[in-house]
N, C-alpha and C positions, 0 to 999 in steps of 0.2 A: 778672480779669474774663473774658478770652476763654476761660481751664478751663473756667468755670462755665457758662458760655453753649454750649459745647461737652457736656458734661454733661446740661443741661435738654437736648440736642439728641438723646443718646444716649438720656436718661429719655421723650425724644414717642416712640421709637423703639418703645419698650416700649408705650406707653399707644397707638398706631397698630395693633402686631403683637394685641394683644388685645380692640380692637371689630373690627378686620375678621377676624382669625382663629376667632374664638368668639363674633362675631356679637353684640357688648356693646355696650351704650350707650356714649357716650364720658364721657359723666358719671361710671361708672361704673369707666372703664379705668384713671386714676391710682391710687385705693385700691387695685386689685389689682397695679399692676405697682409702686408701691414696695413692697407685702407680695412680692412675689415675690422681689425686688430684698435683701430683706433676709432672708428665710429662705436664699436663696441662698448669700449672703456666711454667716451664722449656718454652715450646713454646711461650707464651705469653710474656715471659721474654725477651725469644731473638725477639720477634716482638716488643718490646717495649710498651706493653701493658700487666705491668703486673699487676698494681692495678685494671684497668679494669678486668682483669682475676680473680682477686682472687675476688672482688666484685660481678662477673656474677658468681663463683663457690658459693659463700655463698649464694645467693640468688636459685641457682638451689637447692643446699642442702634445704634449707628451705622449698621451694615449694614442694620437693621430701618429706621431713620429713611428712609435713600436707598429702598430697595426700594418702603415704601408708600408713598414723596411721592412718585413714580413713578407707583403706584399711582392716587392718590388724584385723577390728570391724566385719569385715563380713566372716573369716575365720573360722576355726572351734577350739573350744575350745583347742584343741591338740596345735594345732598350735598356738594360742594365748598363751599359755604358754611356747611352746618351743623360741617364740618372747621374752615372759615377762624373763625367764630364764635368756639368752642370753645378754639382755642388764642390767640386774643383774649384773650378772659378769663383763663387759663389765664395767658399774658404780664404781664398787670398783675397778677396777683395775685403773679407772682413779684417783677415790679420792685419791689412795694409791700412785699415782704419784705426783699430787696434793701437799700432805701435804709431798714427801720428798724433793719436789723441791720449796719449799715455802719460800724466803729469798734464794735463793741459789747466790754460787758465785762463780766465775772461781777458779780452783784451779792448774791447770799447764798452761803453757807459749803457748802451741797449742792453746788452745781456744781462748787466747787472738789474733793468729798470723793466726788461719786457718778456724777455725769453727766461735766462736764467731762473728768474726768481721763485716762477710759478712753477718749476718743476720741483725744487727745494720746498715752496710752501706745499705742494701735494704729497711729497714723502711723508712731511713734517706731520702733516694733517690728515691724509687719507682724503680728502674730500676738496672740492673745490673753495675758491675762496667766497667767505661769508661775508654777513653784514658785519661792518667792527673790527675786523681784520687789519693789518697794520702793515700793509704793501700799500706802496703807491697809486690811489688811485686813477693815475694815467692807464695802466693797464687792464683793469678789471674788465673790460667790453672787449678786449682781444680772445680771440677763440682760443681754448686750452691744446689744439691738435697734438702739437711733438712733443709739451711737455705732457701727455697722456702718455706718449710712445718712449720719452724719457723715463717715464713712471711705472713703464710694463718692466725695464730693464731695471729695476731699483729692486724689485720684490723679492729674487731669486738671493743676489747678494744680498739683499739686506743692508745697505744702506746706500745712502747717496754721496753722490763725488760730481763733481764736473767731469771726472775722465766719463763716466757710466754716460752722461748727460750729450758729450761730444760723441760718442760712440755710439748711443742710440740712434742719432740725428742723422748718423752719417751711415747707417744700415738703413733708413728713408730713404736718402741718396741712392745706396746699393740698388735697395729693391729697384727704384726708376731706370736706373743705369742696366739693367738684365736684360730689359725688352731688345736690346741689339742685338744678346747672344745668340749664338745657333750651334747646338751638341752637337753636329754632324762636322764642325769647321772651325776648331778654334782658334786658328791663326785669321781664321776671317772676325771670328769673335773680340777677342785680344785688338784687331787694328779697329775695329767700331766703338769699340769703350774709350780705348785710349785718345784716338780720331774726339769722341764726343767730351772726355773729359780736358781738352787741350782745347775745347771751342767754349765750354764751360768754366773753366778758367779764365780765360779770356774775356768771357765776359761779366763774369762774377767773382772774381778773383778768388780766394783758397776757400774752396767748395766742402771742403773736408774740414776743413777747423774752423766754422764760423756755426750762431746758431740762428741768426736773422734769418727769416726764411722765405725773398723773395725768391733766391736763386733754387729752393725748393717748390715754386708752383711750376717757375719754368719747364725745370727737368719732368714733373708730373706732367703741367702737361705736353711737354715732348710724347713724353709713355703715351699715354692717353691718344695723343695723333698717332703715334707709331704702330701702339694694336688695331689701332681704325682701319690703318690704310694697309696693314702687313697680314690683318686675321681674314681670310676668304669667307668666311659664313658670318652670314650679316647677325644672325641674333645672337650667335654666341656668342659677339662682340660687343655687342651694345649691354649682354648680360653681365659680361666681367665686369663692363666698363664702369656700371651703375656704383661701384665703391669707390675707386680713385675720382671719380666729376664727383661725388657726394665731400671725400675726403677733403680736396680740394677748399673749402669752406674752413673748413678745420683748422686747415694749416693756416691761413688769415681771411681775413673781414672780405678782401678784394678777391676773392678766390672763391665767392656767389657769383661773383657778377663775373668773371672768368668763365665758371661751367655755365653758365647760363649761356654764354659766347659759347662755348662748345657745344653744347647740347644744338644750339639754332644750326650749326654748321652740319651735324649730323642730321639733323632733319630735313635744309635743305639737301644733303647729298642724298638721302634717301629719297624724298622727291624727284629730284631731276635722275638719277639715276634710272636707266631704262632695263637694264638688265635685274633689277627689281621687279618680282613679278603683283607678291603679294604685300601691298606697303601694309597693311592695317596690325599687323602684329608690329614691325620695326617701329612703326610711328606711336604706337601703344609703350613699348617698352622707353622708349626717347622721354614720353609724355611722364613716364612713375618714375624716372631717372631725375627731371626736374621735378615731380614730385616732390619726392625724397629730400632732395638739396632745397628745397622751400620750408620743410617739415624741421629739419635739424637747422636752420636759419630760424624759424618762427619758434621753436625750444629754447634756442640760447637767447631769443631777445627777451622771451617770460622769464627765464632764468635771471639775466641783468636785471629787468624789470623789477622782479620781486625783492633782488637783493638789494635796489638802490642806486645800481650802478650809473655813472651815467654814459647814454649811449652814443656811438658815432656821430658825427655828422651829418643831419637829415634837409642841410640848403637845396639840394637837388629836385627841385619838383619842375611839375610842366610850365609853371609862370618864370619861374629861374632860366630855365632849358630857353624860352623862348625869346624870351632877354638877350641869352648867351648868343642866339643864332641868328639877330638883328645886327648882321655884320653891315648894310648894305646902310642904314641909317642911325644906327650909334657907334660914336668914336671908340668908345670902351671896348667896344665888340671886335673894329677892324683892327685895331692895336692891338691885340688879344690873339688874333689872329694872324695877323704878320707875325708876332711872335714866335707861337707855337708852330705854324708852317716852315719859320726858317729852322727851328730847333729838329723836326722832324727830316730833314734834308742833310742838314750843317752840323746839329749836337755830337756832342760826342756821346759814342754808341757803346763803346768797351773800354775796359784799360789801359786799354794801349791807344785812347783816345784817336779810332780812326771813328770818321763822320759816316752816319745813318748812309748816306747816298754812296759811299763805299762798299757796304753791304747790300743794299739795295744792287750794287750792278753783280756784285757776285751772287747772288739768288738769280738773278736774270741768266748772266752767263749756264750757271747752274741747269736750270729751269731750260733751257734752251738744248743745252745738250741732251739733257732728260729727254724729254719730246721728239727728238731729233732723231735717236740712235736706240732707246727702249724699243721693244716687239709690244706690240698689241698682243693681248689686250689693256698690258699695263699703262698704255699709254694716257688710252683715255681713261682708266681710274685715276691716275695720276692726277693728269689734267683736271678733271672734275672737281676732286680730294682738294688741289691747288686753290680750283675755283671758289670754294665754300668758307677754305682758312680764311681767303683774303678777304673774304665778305665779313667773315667775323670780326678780323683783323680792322677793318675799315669801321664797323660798327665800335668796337673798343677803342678806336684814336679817339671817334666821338665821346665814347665817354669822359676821355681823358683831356679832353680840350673842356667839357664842362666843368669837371672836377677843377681843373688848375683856374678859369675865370670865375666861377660862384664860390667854389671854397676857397682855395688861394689869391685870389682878386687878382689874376692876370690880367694887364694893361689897365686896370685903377692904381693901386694899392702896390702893386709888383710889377717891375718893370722886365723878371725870367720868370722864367717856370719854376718850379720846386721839385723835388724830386724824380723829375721828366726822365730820364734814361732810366733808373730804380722801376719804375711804373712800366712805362714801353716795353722794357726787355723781357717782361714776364711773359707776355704775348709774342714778342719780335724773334725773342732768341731761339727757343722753340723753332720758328718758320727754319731760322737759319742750317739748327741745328737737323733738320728733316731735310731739307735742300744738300746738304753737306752730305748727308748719310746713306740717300740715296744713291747719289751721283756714286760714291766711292761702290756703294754694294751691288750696286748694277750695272757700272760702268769701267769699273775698274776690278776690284776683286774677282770677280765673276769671271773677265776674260785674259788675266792677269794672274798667274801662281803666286802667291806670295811666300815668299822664300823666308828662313827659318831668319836670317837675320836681318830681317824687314820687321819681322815679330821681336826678335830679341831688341831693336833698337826701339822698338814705339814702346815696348815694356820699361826700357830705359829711361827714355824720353818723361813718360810721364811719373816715373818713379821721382826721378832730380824733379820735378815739378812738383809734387808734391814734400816731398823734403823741401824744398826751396820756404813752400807756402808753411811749413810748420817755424823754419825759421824767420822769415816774418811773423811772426805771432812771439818768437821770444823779443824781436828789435821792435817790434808794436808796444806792447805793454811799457806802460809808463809806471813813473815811479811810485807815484800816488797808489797804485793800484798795487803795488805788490807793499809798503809798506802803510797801508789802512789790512790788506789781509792780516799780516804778520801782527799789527798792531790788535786784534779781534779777536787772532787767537789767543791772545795773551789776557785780552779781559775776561772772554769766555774761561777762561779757567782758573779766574780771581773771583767771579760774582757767583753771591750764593747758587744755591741749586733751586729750579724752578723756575718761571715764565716772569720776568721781570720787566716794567716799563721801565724804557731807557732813552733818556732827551742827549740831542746830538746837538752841540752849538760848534758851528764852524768859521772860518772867517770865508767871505763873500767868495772871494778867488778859491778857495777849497768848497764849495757848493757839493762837487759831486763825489765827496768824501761820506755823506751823508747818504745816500743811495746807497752807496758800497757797505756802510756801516748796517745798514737795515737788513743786506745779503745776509753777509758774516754769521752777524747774531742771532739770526734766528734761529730758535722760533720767539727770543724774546721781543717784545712789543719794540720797535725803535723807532720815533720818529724823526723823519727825513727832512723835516721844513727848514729852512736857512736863516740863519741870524737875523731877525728884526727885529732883536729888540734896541730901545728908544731912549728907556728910563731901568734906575735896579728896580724899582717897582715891577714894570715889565716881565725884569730877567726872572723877580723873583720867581712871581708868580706862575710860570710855566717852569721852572725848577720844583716848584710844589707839587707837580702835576706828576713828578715821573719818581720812579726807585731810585736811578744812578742817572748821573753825567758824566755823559765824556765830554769836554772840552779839548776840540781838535785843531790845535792853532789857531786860537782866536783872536781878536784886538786885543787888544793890551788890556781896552775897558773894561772887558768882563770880568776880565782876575781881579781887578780894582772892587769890581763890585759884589763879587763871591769872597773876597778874604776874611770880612769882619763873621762869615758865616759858619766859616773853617771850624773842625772840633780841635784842631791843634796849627797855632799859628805857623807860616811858612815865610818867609820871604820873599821865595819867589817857588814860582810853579813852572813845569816841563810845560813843553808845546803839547804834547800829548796830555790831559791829566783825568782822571775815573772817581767821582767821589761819590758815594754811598751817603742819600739822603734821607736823613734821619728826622721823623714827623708824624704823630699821630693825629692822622687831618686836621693842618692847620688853616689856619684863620686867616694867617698871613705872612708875609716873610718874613716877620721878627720872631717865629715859633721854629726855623727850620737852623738842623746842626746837619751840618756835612763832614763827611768824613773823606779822608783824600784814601787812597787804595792803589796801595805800591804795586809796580810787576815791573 
């Protein structure tokens, strides 16, 4: 507790040094100083310097915290409260993270295989993961972003946890979820968080206890539209912006081609915009925005490159594309397309599985009253700001109608789409979440007093919302998963001390026991591959290969075929069993003694 509190202390440091240094709202200051915060750490990672990095960031944070609370003594009363407000909110929105991430615990097989582990291997190791490394190669070409930002929060405590891991992830959240606030109103504050985290939910279900991170590009870029269209001076905007569109990338693979969609939106609105006088500095700074996000894109692919990894999927070219879009004379195409047309219309969009064209008339209705009852000049920024989303919006369906027919073989090979609403929403939900937020702050709030238990109840509201979403995660978790923990720690504190290879044999039905096992243990070497062996030859031979075995519920045939190996005969053996293999490289499996290893 006191790292942590230490940490948030370093992180005000940042979000301090960046409204009074560059003259930003404070609303604004979180989204860009943990984008900073983790682009940082990203370079230093790939320099191999990244506990030095996060050391030198906690220490600038500090120095920055004392300097402006210093600061902040000699401002004027107005502003010392819109300070003291700010990190009010700012405080319970952390404790409220805090106490639902407090004992937490994975609760599906990604965390264990994508998210989770890479933050555990960066404590473990300091550095990103190498060649020879003994994680999953499914993951190695996913961007390191929040487990960096899990890893900024590891340093001060001094060790790692899953609660640290859920808590970091959900201060990312934090920061996106600020840009609503306004120190002057915080009962207008409080119903625009609550308002966005109830449309958030909704659409990503418990946003606070999960560490997948699509429902993280959303809320990003929600931020990101929201200081576009809420900051009045076009450069300082595009200035801030240049870390969260870079971040963006970070946080996953799809989240280039994301800012890339953002960035064209803002340079069409910068074009067509007339009250633009001088484009050639916004359209400069737009230009080193995509820079940037090309630069830390072409990093991490020499980075996989060198280490071996192997990279994304690269079917996407212009001969594929133009394949895709021969709707007019290949069958594959128009079925391809009837498909994803109805799913865009019909899919189910949210949780509460109402249909895309549901939302679609509420944006409309939305959009309508906007236009309608708004004073100019907001109208036409509005209007315009609308005009660009949807262009980009319409440019990213494109992409994602190619994705699902060239990588997924929609209408060959698959008869839906795959991941279709997970994908959409990262763009769609945003639009909604802007359309929603709007309408309430300019339409209602504005000419409307919101009364104290208006604010008392939406506090309520999403409070039972989020308890709700913490208890789903203990009715989530299955059983496998809390007894392979329990089971892990119990061999971790049977097996000698130091860095041990450890062979997992499971039965077929227990596959992702072995994933979990690979968590646990580390940092010893464990591999995660599933029963296939054939013959004892086989078995033996990759028994040879490791220190210990766990045998985690196997077929019957493996005990059959490890007994004769036993150093002391058994009869019969547990579901669980741990033997300590005994071999000064042998030759073959008539050289190998096992030893069974009680807990």
């Amino acid at each position: 507790m006191p790292g942590l509190l230490l940490t948030l202390a370093c992180f005000s440091g940042f979000i301090l040094a960046v409204h009074y240094a560059f003259k930003v709202k404070l609303a604004y200051s979180p989204v860009v100083s943990i984008s900073f915060i983790g682009i940082v750490l990203y370079l230093c990672a790939l320099s191999g310097y990244l506990k030095q990095g996060a050391q030198v960031l906690l220490f600038a944070g500090g120095v920055l915290a004392l300097y402006f609370g210093n600061h902040i003594r000699k401002q004027s009363v107005q502003e010392k409260s819109s300070v003291k407000n700010f990190f009010a909110l700012f405080a319970a929105l952390s404790m409220i993270a805090f106490v639902l991430t407090l004992n937490m615990a994975f609760t599906v097989i990604d965390d264990y295989v994508y998210w989770g582990i890479i933050s555990k291997y960066l404590y473990l190791y300091d550095h990103l993961p190498i060649t020879g490394n003994p994680l999953d190669t499914r993951i190695l070409a996913y961007t390191p972003g929040t487990a960096l930002i899990h890893y900024f929060f590891y340093v001060l405590p001094g060790k790692y946890s899953v609660d640290i891991s859920y808590f970091a992830q959900a201060l990312i959240l934090i920061s996106a979820l600020c840009v609503v606030s306004d120190t002057q109103n915080i009962k207008k504050t409080i119903s625009s968080i609550g308002c966005l985290i109830l449309l958030m939910t909704i659409f990503a279900g418990s946003v606070f206890t999960k560490l997948q991170v699509d429902y993280l590009l959303s809320v990003f870029s929600f931020a990101i539209f929201w200081i576009y269209y809420t900051e009045e001076d076009l450069n300082l905007k595009l200035l801030i912006l240049f870390a969260p569109v870079c971040f963006l990338f970070l946080i996953k693979e799809i989240g280039f081609v994301l800012g890339l969609f953002i960035l064209v939106m803002m340079l069409g609105d910068v074009l067509m915009d007339r009250g633009v006088k001088n484009r050639m500095r916004p359209v400069g700074m737009i230009l080193m925005t995509g820079l940037g996000l090309l630069l830390l894109k072409k990093m991490w692919a020499s980075h996989i490159a060198a280490m071996g990894f192997a990279q994304f999927h690269t079917a996407i070219d212009r001969e594929s594309v133009q394949k895709a879009v021969l709707i007019f004379t290949d069958q594959t195409a128009q079925k391809a397309v009837l498909i994803f047309v109805t799913d865009i219309f019909l899919g189910s969009a949210d949780r509460l599985n109402l249909p895309y064209v549901f939302w679609y008339a509420v944006i409309g209705f939305l959009g309508y009253r906007i236009f309608k009852h708004v004073k100019t000049p907001n109208t036409s920024r509005f209007f315009l700001f609308s005009a660009m989303v949807l262009f980009a919006f319409l440019l990213y369906l494109f992409l994602l109608y190619c994705m699902q027919i060239i990588i997924f073989g929609l209408g060959s090979s698959s008869d839906q789409t795959l991941g279709f609403s997970r994908y959409l929403n990262i763009v769609f939900s945003p639009i909604v979440f802007i359309a929603v937020l709007v309408f309430f702050q300019q339409l209602v709030f504005s000419r409307w007093q919101i009364s104290p238990r208006i604010c008392i109840a939406s506090v309520v509201v999403v409070l039972v919302l989020l308890g709700a979403s913490r208890v789903e995660v203990y009715l989530n978790r299955e059983k496998l998963d809390i007894h392979v923990q329990k089971v892990s720690g119990q061999i971790a504190g049977k097996i000698e001390k130091g860095v041990h290879s450890i062979g997992v044999i499971t039965n077929k039905t227990d596959n992702l026991a072995n994933l979990q096992f690979l968590f646990y243990l580390l940092p010893n070497k464990v591999d995660y591959l599933p029963d296939v062996f054939e013959t004892r030859a086989d078995l033996m031979a990759y028994v040879a290969q490791h220190d210990y075995i766990i045998c985690y519920r196997p077929r019957n045939q493996i005990f059959e075929w490890l007994k004769p190996f036993l150093k002391e005969q058994h009869t019969d053996l547990p579901d669980v069993t741990v033997l300590r293999v005994h071999a000064d490289m042998p030759q073959s499996g008539s050289d190998l003694l096992l030893e069974r290893i009680s807990f």
